[in-house]
C-alpha positions as CSV (number, residue, x, y, z in Angstrom):
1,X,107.0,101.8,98.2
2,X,105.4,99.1,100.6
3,X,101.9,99.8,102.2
4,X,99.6,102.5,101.9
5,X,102.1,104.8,100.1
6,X,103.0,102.5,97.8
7,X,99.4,102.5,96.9
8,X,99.2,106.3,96.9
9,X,101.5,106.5,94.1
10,X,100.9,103.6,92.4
11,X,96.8,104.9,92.2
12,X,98.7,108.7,91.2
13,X,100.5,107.2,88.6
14,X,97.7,105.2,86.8
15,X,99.6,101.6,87.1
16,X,97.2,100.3,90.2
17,X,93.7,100.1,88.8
18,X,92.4,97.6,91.4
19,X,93.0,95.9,94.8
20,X,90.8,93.5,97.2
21,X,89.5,96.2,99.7
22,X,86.8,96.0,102.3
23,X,86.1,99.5,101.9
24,X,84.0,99.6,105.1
25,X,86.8,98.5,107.5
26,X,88.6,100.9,109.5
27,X,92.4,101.4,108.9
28,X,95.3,101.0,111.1
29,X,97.6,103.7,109.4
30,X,100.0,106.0,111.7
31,X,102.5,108.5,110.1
32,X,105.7,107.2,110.5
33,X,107.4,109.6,112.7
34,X,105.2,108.5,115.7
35,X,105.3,105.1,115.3
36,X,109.4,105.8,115.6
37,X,108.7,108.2,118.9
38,X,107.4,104.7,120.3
39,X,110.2,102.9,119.9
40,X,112.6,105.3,121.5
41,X,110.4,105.9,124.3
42,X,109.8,102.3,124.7
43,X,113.6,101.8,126.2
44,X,113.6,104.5,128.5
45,X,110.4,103.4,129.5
46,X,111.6,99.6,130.7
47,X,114.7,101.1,131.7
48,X,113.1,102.9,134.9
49,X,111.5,99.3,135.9
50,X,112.4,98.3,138.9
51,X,111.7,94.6,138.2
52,X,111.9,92.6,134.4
53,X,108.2,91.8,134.2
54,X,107.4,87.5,134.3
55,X,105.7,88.0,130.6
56,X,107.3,89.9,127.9
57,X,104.8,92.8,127.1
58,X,103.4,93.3,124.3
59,X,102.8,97.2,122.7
60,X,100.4,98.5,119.9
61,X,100.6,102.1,119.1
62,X,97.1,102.6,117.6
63,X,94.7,104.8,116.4
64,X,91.9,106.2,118.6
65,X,89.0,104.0,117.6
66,X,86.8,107.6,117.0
67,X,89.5,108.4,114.6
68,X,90.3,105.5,112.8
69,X,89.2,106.5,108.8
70,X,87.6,103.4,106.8
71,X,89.4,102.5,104.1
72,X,87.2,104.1,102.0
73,X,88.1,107.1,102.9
74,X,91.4,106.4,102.4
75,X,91.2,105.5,98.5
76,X,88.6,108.6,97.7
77,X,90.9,111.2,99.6
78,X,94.3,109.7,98.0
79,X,92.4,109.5,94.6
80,X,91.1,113.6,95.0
81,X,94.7,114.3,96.1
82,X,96.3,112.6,93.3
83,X,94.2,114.7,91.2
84,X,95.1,117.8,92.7
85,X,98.4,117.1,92.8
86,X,99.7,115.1,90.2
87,X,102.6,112.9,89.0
88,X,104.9,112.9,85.9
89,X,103.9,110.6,83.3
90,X,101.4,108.6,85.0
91,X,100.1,105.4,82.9
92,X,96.7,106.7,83.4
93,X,94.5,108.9,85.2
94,X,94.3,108.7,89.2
95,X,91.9,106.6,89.8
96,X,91.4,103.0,90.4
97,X,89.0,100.3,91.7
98,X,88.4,98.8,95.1
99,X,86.6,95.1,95.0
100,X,86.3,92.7,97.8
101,X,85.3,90.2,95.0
102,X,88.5,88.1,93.8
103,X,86.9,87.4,90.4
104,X,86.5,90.9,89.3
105,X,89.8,91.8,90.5
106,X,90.9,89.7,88.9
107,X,89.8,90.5,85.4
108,X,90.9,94.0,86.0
109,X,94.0,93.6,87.2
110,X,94.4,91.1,83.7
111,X,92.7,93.5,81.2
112,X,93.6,97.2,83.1
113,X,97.5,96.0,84.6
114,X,99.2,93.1,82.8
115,X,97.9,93.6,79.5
116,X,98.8,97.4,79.1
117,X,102.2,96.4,80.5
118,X,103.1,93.8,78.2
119,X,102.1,96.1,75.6
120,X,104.3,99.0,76.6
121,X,107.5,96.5,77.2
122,X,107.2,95.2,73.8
123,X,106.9,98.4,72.0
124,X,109.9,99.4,74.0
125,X,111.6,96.5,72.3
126,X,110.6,97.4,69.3
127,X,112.1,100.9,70.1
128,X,115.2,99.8,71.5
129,X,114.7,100.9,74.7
130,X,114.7,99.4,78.3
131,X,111.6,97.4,79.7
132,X,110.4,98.2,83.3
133,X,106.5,97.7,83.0
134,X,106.5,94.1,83.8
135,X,108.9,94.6,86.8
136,X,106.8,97.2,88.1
137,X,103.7,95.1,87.7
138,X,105.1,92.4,89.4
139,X,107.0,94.4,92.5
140,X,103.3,96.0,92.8
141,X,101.1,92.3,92.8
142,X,104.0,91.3,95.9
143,X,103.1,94.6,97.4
144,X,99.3,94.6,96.9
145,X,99.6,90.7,98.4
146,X,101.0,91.7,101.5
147,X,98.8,94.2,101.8
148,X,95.3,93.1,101.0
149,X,95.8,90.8,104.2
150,X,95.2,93.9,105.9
151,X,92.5,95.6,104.1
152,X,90.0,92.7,104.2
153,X,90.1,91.7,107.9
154,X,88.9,93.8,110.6
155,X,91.4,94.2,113.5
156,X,91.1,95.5,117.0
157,X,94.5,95.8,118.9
158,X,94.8,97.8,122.0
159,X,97.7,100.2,123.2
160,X,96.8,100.0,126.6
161,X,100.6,99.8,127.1
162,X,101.5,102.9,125.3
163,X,98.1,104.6,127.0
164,X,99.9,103.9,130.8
165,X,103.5,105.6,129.0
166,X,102.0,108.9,127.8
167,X,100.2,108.8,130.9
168,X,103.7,109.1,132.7
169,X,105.5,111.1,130.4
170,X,106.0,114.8,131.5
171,X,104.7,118.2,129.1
172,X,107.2,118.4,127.5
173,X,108.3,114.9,126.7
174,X,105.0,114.5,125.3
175,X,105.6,117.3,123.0
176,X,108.9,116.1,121.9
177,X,108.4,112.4,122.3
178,X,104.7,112.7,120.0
179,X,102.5,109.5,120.6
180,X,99.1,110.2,120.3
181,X,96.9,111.0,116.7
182,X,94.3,112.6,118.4
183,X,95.5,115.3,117.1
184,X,96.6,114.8,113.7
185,X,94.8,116.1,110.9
186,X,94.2,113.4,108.4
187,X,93.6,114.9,104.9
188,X,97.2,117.0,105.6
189,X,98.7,113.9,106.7
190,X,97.7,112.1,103.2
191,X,98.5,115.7,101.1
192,X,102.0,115.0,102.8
193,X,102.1,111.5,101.8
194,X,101.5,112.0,98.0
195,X,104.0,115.0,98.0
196,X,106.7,113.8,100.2
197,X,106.1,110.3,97.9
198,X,106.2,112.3,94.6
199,X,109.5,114.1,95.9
200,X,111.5,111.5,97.9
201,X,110.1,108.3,96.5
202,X,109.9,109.1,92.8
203,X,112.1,112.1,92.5
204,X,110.1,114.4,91.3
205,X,110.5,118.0,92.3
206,X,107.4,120.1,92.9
207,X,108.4,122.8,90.7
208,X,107.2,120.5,88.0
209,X,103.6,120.4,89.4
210,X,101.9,123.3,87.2
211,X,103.5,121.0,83.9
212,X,101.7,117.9,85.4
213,X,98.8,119.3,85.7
214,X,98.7,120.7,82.3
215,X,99.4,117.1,81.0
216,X,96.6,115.3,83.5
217,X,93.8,118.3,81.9
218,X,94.9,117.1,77.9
């Protein structure tokens, strides 16, 4: 649930309805499966050194700087997706706001997060049943913390390192060992997100889409 997809189905299921975003900076965000190719190539890499280098290097895998999507992009493709395909039982409609002002976040996150989920715990308790919006609310403000570090700075790491590896690695190594995102196509890697999120994360199955949709339209 940490990081961007935490945020993709946080925003799907209505209970993130703002975060401090620059939406004009580009975005560092790999899929996972790559970033895990690096670090199995990375020891069979040094292992074929002849010599320990004096320095301990240093390795960022990275995106392409003509690829990288702004963050913008990010929160309007996740927010079409989420529409398109939707969650159980969301709080609210996918959507949300992105502010690089801390005042106004503030206020909505008050008026648009906390308030609705003190109101649902205590009509649960009135009910009987168990809480769980404040816990949520609060696992997704420790979430959203970590991450709006990221989302308001610009960064610029290079994978020269990884670069000189691919460089070296044969066909078919680089077929099976994947390390570049030149390649990738974006909007299917964020469609996979939000599904394999709705699926694996929240345990939804997709034969409940068409009855999701259904509730989103009423």
């Amino acid at each position: 649930m940490n990081g961007p997809t935490g945020v993709l189905i946080g925003a799907g299921k209505g209970v993130i309805r703002s975060m401090i975003c620059n939406g004009e900076l580009k975005s560092e965000v790999i899929p996972v499966d790559i970033a895990i190719n690096g670090l199995i190539l990375l020891p069979y890499h040094n292992s074929l050194a002849e010599k320990r280098p004096l320095q301990v290097p240093v390795y960022n895998l990275t995106v392409d700087d003509a690829k990288k999507r702004t963050w913008k992009w990010i929160m309007d493709v996740g927010r079409e997706l989420g529409i398109k395909y939707p969650f159980e039982v969301g709080l609210w409609y996918p959507d949300g706001n992105m502010t690089s002002s801390k005042f106004y976040h503030t206020i909505c996150i008050i008026l648009f997060m906390w308030l609705p989920a003190y109101l649902i715990d205590f009509l649960l308790l009135i009910f009987g049943q168990r809480r769980f919006m404040i816990r949520v609310q609060t696992k997704i403000a420790v979430g959203l913390e970590v991450l709006q570090f990221f989302t308001t700075r610009n960064w610029d790491f290079k994978s020269t390192h990884f670069d000189q590896i691919y460089k070296e690695l044969s066909v078919t190594d680089r077929r099976t060992f994947k390390i570049n995102t030149n390649d990738v196509d974006d909007y299917e890697y964020m469609k996979v997100s939000i599904l394999g999120g709705r699926q694996y994360v929240m345990k939804e199955p997709l034969t409940s889409l068409p009855k999701s949709r259904i509730q989103l339209r009423l």
